[in-house]
N, C-alpha and C positions, 0 to 999 in steps of 0.2 A: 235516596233518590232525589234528583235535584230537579224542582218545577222550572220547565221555560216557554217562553209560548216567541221569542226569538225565531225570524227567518231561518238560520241556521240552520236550528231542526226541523225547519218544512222542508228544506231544500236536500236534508239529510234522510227524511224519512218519504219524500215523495215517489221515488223510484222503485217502494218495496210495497207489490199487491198486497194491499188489505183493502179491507171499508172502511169508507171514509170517518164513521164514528170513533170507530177501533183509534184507527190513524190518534184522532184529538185526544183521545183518551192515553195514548202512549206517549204523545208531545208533553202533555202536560206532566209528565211521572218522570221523562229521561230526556237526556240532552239531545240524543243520536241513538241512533241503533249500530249495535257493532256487527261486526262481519260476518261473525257466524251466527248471528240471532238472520240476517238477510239470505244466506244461503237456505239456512233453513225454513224460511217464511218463502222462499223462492220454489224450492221442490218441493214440498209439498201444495204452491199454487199450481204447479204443472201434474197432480197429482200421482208424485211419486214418494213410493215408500222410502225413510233413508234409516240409516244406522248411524249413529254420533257419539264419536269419541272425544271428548273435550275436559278438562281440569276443570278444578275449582276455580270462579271468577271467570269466566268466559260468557257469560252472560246464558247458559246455558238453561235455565229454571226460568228465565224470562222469556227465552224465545218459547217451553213449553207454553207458558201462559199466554202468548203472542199465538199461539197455532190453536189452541181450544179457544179461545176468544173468536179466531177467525171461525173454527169448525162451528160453533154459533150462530155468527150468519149464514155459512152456508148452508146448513141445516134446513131440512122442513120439519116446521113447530109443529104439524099436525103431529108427527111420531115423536112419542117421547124417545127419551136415552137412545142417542147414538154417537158417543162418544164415551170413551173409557181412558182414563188417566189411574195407573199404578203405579204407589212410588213405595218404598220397601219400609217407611214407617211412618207414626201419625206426627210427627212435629213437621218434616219435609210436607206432607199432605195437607195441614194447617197453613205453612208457610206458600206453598204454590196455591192455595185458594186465598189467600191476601191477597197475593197480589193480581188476583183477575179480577178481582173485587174494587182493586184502585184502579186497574186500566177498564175495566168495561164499565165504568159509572157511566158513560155516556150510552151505554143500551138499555133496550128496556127492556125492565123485568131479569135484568142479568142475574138478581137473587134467589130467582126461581129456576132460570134455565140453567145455572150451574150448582152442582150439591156435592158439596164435604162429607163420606159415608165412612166415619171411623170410630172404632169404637167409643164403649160409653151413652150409645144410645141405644133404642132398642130398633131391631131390625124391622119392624115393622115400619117403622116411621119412614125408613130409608126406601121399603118397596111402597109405602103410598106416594113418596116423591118421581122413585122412577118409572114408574106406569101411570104418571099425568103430566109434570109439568116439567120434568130435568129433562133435559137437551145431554150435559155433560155430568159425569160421576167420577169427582177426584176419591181416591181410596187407597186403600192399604190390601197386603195380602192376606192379612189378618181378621181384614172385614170382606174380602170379596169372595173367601172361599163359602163361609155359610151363606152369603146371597146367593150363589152359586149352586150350593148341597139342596137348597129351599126351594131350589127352581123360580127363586124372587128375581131373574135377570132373564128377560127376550132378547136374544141377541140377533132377531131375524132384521133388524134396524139401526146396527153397530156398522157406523161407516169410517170409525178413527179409533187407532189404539195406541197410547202412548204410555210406551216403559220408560220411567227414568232409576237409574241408577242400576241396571241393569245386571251389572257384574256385583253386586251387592245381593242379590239377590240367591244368585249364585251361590255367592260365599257365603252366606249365612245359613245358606240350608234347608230353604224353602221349601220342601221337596213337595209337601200336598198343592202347597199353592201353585206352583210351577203347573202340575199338573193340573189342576183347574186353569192356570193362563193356558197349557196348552186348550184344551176344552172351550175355551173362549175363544182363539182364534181357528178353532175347527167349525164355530158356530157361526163366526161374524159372516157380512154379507159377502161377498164377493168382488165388492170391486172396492171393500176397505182401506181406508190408509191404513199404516203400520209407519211407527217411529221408536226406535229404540234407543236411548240414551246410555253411556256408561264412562267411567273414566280408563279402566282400563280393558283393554282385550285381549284376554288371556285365550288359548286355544278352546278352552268350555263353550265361552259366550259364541266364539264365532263358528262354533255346531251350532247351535240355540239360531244364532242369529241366521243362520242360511236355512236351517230346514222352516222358522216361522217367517221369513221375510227373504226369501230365495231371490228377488229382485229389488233391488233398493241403491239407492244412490248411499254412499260412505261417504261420511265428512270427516274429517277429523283437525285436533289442532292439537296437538302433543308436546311442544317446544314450550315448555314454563320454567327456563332456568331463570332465562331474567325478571321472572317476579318476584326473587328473592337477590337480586343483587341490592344493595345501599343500608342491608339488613346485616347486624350481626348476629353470628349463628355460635351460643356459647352453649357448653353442661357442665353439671357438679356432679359431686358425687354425692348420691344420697343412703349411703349404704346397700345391702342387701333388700329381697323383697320383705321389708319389714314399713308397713303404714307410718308407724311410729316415726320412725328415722326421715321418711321422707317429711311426714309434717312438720319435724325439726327443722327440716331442711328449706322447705318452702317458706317457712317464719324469715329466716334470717334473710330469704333472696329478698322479703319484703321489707323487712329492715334497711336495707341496702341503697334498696331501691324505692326509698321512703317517700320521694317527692315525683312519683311519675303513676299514672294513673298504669292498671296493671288486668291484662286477661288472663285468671289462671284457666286451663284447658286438661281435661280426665277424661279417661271413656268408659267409668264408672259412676251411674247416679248416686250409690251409697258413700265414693266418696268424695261428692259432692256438696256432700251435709259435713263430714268429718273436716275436709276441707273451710267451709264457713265458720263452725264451731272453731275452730282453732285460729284462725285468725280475726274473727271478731274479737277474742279477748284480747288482742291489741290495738282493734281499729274497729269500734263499733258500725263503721258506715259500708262493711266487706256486706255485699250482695248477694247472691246464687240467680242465675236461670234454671229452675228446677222444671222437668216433664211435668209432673203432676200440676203445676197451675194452667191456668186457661192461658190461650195464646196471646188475649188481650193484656194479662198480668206481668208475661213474661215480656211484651214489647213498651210497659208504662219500666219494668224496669230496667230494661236498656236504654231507655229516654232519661231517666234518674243520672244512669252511667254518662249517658253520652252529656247530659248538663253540670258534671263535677261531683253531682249530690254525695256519689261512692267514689273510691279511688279503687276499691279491687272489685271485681264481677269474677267466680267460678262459674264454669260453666262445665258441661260432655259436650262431644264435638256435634254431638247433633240437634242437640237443642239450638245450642249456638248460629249452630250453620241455618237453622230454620228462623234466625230473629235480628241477626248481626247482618244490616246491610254494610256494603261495602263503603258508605262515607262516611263509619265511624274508626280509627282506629286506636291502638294505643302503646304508649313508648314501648311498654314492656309485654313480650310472649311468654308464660311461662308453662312449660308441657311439664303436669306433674307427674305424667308418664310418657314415656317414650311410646308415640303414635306406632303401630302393626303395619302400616301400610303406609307408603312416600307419599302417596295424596293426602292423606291427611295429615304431613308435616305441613303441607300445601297451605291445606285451608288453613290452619292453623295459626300459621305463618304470615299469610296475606292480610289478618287485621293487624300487623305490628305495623306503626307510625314510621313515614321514613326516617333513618338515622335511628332507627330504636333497635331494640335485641329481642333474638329468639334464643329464650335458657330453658336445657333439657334437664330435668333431673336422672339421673342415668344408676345402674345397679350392675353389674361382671353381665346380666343378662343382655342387657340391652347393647351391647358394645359391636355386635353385630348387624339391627336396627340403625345404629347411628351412621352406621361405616353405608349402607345402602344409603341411605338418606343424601351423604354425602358424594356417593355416584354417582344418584339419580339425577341431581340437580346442579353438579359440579361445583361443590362449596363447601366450605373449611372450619370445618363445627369444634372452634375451641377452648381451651379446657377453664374452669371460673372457681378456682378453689374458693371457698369460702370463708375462709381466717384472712383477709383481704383486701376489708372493707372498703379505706381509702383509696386504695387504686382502685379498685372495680368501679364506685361510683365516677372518679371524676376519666377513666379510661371506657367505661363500657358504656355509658350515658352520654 
């Protein structure tokens, strides 16, 4: 996030209702507000429900934080909690309460009227918060269903509900939680917003989405080929599904690609560590974003990354996505497995440096994965043998 306090962004940010604290508070953290962060601060000032479909890097996390900041002020303090923010796990929940944290510094008291309820603590702490001084409750499904089972949540003062990642929630299987969201908005007041966020809309979400938000304005922004044009898109072959063979394999692309700072990306935490272990014993300075530290830990060590200290950072995509802003990025992607899902080639993909490469490690499974990938975004994913070395460095760099 880049500080400006430049005309530009006033003349950029004056058109889109907020307050005017909110406002200095966002100038100072961003240049401009993008288009669909204004749409969306736009309907919900007219107070209308919407549905939002948008990719990674769309500014999509920021306009949530941009709309609970405002739901803040418009709030009456007398009633605690009347807003709800659900995202599908706690690093995303950590990551969207930073940053209301940077932009509401100019309100007061914004540490009390907004509260992070994920696990790791104990629930009680979370219902003395919400029955005196939370306004807003970022959370997990993980923690809203026992607040929920406990009867620790009056929802007769819930005037805002916001789902992000919506079709995630979906696919992973939430099914108590689901039902408890249902039961939350069977409770809320009546003249409640509703905001549903998701990247993609599969026929599921939009049952979901019409029987809980039957009137709502749709946004959407779908067209993200060209955030991966000036990028090359390579894979190897790492063998079968064997760990082993791919850690061999991931050695050498760092070999290769010895002088360029490097993201590995897993959607496994265990091997995350396997990952580390294996490449510190050639580069003592190989980092991890691991879950298990505090969020404070895992952003001193992207600031390590992002100042040279490391040349390799592993990360899962979701840690990542919860700590990698968008002004850092770096020559080399390397997917040490081939992402399930085209959005997450997406994010993936979008911290590689322009003129840098995305390299898939690939298995007979994945040949299918790859071939989607390459539909979805209409680009030419190719092949990086690895007995090679000289041409790959001075051809793929």
């Amino acid at each position: 996030m880049a500080n400006t306090n430049d005309g530009g962004a006033e003349e950029n940010f004056g058109w889109v209702p907020m307050h005017q604290d909110l406002r200095r508070g966002i100038q100072r953290e961003f240049n401009e507000i993008l288009p669909l962060q204004a749409r969306i601060l736009l309907s919900l000032s007219h107070r209308n429900n919407i549905v939002v479909q948008a990719h990674s890097g769309t500014g999509k996390t920021t306009a949530i934080a941009m709309s609970v900041l405002q739901q803040v002020h418009d709030n009456d303090h007398n009633h605690p909690f009347q807003a709800l923010v659900l995202l599908p796990c706690r690093e995303l929940a950590e990551q969207l309460h930073s940053i209301v944290a940077k932009m509401g510094k100019h309100i007061v008291n914004i540490k009390e009227l907004v509260h992070l309820a994920i696990g790791g603590s104990q629930l009680r702490g979370d219902y003395d918060k919400l029955i005196t001084s939370t306004q807003v409750a970022i959370t997990t499904p993980g923690r809203l269903s026992p607040l929920v089972k406990c009867g620790m949540l009056n929802m007769q003062n819930l005037h805002a509900i916001f789902v992000d990642d919506a079709d995630q929630l979906l696919s992973q299987g939430f099914f108590d939680e689901l039902q408890v969201l249902h039961y939350v908005f069977q409770q809320r007041a009546d003249d409640a917003l509703v905001a549903l966020f998701c990247t993609n809309m599969s026929e599921d979400l939009a049952a979901l989405a019409r029987r809980l938000v039957p009137h709502a304005d749709h946004i959407a922004v779908r067209d993200n080929s060209h955030r991966l044009s000036g990028t090359k898109h390579l894979y190897c072959n790492a063998g079968e599904q064997d760990l082993r063979g791919r850690l061999q394999a991931l050695s050498e692309l760092c070999k290769i690609y010895s002088e360029s700072q490097i993201f590995v990306f897993t959607e496994s935490h265990r091997a995350v560590e396997a990952i580390a272990v294996e490449l510190a014993a050639c580069d003592p300075t190989v980092m991890r974003l691991s879950p298990e530290s505090p969020f404070k830990v895992r952003e001193e060590t992207l600031s390590r990354f992002c100042t040279g200290a490391c040349r390799v950072l592993v990360s899962t995509d979701r840690v990542a996505q919860a700590v990698i802003a968008g002004n850092h990025n770096a020559k080399i992607i390397i997917n040490f497995d081939v992402p399930r899902h085209e959005d997450e080639y997406l994010r993936r993909a979008r911290h590689a440096a322009p003129a840098g490469a995305v390299v898939s490690l690939v298995s007979s499974r994945d040949v299918n994965a790859l071939r989607k990938i390459e539909e979805c975004y209409r680009i030419n994913i190719e092949h990086l043998p690895l007995n090679i070395a000289e041409h790959t460095i001075h051809y793929y760099c």
